[in-house]
N, C-alpha and C positions, 0 to 999 in steps of 0.2 A: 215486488222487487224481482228483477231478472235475475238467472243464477249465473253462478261466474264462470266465464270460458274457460276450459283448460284444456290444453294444447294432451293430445295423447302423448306416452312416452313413444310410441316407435316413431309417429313422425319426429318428436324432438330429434332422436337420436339418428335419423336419415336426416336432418338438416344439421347437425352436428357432424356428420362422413364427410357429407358433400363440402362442408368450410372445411375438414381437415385436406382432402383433396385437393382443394385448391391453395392454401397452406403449403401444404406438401412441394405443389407447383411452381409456387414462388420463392420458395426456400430452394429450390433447385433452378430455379432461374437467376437468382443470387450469386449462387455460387458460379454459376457458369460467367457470369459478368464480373468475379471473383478472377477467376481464370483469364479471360481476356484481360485486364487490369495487369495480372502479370507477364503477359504478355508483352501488349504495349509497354512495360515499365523497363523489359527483357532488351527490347528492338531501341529503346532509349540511350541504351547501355548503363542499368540500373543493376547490379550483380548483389550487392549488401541486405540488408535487413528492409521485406516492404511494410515492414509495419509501420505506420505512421500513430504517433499518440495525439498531434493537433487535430487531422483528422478522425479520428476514432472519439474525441475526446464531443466534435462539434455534432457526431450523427448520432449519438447518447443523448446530448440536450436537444436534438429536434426532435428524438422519436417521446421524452419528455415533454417537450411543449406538445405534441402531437395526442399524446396519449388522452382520451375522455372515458376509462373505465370502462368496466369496474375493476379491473386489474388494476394493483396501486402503481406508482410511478417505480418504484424501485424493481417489483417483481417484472415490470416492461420491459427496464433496462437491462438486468440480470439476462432476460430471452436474448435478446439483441448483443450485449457481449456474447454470450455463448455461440450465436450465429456466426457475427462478426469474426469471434476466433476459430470458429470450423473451416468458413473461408479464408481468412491467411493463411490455413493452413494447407490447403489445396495450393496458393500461391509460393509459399515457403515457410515451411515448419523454423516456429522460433524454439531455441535453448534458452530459460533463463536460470538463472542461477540466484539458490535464494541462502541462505543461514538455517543451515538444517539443525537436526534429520529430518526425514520426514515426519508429519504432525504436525509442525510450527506453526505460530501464526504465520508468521513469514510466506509459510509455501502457501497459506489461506490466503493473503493477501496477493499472491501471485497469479492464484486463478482469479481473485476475483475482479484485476485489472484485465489479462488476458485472456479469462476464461480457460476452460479445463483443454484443450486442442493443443497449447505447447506442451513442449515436456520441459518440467521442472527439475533441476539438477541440484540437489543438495552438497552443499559444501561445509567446511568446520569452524569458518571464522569468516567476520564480517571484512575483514582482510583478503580472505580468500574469495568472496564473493567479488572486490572489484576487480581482482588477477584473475580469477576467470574470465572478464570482460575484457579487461586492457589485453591479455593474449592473443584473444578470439574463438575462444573458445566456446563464449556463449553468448549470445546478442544482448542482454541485456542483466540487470540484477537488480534483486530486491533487496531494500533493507531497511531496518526498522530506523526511524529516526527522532519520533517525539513521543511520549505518553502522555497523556489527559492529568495522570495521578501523579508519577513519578519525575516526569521530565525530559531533559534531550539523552539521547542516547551519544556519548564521547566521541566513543569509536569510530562514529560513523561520523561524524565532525573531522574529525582529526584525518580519516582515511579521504575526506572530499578536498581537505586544503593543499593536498600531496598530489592528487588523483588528477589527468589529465581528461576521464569521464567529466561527462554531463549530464545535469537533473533532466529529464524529457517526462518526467509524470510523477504522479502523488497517487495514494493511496492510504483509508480509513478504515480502521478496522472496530467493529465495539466487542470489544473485551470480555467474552464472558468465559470467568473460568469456571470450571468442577473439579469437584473431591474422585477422582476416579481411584477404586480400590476393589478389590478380589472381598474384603471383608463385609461382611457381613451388615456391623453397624460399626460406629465408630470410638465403640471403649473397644475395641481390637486393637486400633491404630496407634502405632507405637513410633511411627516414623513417618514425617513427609518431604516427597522429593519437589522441588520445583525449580525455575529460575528466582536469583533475587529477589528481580522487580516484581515479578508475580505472587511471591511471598507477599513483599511488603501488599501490593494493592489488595492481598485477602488479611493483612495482619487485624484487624479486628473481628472477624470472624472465627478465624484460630485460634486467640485470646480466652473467646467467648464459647465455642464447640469443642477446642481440641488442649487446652493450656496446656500440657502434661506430655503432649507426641512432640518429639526432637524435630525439629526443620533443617534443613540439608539441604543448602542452594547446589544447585548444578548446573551444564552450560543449557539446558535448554529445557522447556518445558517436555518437548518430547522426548529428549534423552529420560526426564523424571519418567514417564509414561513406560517407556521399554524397562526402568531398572523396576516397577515400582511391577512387571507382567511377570520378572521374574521372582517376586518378592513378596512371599504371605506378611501381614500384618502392616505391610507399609501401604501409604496412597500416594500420590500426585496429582500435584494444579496446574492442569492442563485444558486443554479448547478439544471439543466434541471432535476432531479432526482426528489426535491423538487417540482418544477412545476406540473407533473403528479401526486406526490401522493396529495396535499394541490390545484388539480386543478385551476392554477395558470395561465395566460395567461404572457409569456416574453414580455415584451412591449419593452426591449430594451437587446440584444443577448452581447456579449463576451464585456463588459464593464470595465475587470481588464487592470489595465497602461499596465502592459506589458505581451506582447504578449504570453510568456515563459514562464508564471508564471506555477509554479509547484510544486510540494508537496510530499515528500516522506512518506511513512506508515512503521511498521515495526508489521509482525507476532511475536508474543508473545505467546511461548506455553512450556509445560515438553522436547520435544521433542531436543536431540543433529542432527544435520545433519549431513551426513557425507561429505567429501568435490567431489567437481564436476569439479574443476576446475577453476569455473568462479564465487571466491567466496569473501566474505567480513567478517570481524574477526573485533567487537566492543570491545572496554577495555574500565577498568575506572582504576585509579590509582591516588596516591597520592603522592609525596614527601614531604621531609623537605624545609621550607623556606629559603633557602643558596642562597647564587655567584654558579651561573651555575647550578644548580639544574635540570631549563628545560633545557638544553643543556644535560647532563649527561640523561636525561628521554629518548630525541629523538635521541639519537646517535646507542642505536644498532639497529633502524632499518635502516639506513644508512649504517651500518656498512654491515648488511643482505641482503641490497640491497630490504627492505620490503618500499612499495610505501604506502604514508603516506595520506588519502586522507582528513581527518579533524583532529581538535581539537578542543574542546569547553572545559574552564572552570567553574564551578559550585561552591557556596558556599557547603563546607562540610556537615553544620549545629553538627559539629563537636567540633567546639570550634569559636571562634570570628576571622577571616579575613585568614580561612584555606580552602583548596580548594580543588578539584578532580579534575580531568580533561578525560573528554569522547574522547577517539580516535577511528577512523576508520584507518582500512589499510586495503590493496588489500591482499587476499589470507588466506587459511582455517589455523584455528589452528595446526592443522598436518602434513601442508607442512613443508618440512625440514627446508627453512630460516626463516620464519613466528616462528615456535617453536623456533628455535634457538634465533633470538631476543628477544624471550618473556623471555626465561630462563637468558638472560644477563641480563634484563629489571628489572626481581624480584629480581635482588640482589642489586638495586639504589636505591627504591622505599621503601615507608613506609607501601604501601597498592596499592593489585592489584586483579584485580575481570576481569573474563571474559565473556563479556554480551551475548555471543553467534558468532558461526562463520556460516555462513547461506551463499546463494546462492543469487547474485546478481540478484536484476531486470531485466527480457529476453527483458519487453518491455513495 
């Protein structure tokens, strides 16, 4: 039996220089193509935001389809946002503005559509994040919109049926929260700060580890984080984000019930996308209170063969027990079934508004 080759470490490590080298070379030849991009976009007479989310959205699933290991698909994409947002930012540094303070999931979900290269702007209410946009103050905004455990988020409902903004992008977050506390172990804890919803998505754990410590909803996980830094005996249910900046030790790691808890975001900006393919088109709409009303609402996309992926109802604040209703479907406003439904749709309907057609979550 022959014995097995193995490669010395110096040469490994000279053929590991030489790929970083040219790595190096082509990440700076990126950018330089980066640079002319906004150039040409400059001589166009293109002055606004060049970030594009259809595009950004299409060179994610190619470098995906592309990718044959051993680096998993995700950890690819992750490099390539990060790139992707070094170079707009050579081109023009974006502002967004998310639902602070900082710590949030929010501002987590904000790099990890744009990557860490813009700057993030912490505002104090999901109100304030779309007047930061509608001003101009900041090209874009983040905000939570659905949870896996709890449900849709109101606010952000209610601010998009008002809002002259458009949906241009989604964004996934998975949920994990920790006990962050100064203490020791947890018969110390006499108090815990968090949000609501994040209460509720650890309420059996609490139950189970902690019945006897007072819970204390606050507006944000990371405000819990900052009160809980200055505060022996108390902790907070917070995201590893929180920890580093409010220097927080986890005393106790991934504490929400379930395991899949998860959270959607949605980009909020001026910006229409154009379609990719792999896209999602939000309405709001209203009808008359009749027999078969909502049956006559969801029929032409059935008809269209348009894949129907939510509904939520909303008071109007219209008049007393009248209502909206937020749809999601598969596919851009300018696919041909997608339009076609919508044009049979506005002739049922008392009221129809389009919150944007944007490019589904890559990951």
């Amino acid at each position: 039996m022959s014995p097995i080759s193995i490669t010395p470490l110096t040469e490994l490590r000279e053929k590991i220089d030489a790929v970083d080298a040219q790595i190096l070379q082509l990440i700076n030849q990126r950018a330089k193509f980066a640079e002319e991009v906004a150039k040409t976009k400059m001589a166009q007479g293109e002055n606004g935001s060049f970030y594009r989310p259809d595009r950004e959205s299409l060179v994610l699933r190619r470098i995906k389809a592309l990718n044959e290991g051993p680096l998993s698909d995700e950890t690819t994409m992750r490099f390539f946002r990060e790139l992707m947002s070094a170079c707009l930012a050579l081109e023009k540094p974006l502002d967004v503005a998310f639902l602070g303070p900082e710590g949030t999931f929010t501002q987590q979900a904000a790099f990890k559509h744009f990557g860490h290269a813009v700057k993030t702007i912490p505002v104090s209410s999901i109100n304030a994040v779309f007047n930061a946009v509608e001003n101009g103050s900041c090209s874009f905004g983040v905000l939570p919109i659905e949870n896996s455990t709890e449900g849709t988020i109101n606010q952000t409902l209610d601010c998009l049926l008002s809002s002259t903004l458009q949906i241009c992008g989604e964004v996934k977050i998975r949920v994990q929260q920790n006990l962050l506390s100064h203490a020791k172990n947890l018969n110390e804890i006499t108090e815990i700060y968090s949000h609501a919803q994040s209460l509720a998505q650890c309420r059996q754990w609490l139950e189970t580890h902690l019945p006897n410590a007072r819970q204390t909803p606050v507006s944000s996980n990371a405000e819990a984080a900052r009160l809980v830094s200055k505060n022996p005996n108390t902790a907070a249910i917070a995201g590893a984000i929180a920890a580093d900046i409010y220097e927080l030790p986890i005393l106790n790691a991934n504490i929400e019930d379930d395991a899949k808890n998860t959270t959607r975001f949605i980009i909020v900006g001026e910006q229409i996308a154009t379609p990719t393919g792999f896209d999602k088109t939000t309405i709001v709409v209203s009808t008359d209170n009749q027999a078969g009303a909502l049956y006559q609402m969801l029929e032409p996309f059935a008809k269209a063969n348009v894949d129907m992926l939510s509904i939520e109802s909303r008071p109007s604040r219209q008049g007393l027990w009248e209502y909206v209703f937020f749809i999601d479907i598969v596919g851009h406003s300018e696919n041909d079934n997608v339009a076609k439904a919508l044009i049979e749709l506005k002739s049922k309907i008392s009221m129809f508004k389009c919150l944007g057609s944007y490019p589904q979550a890559v990951f």
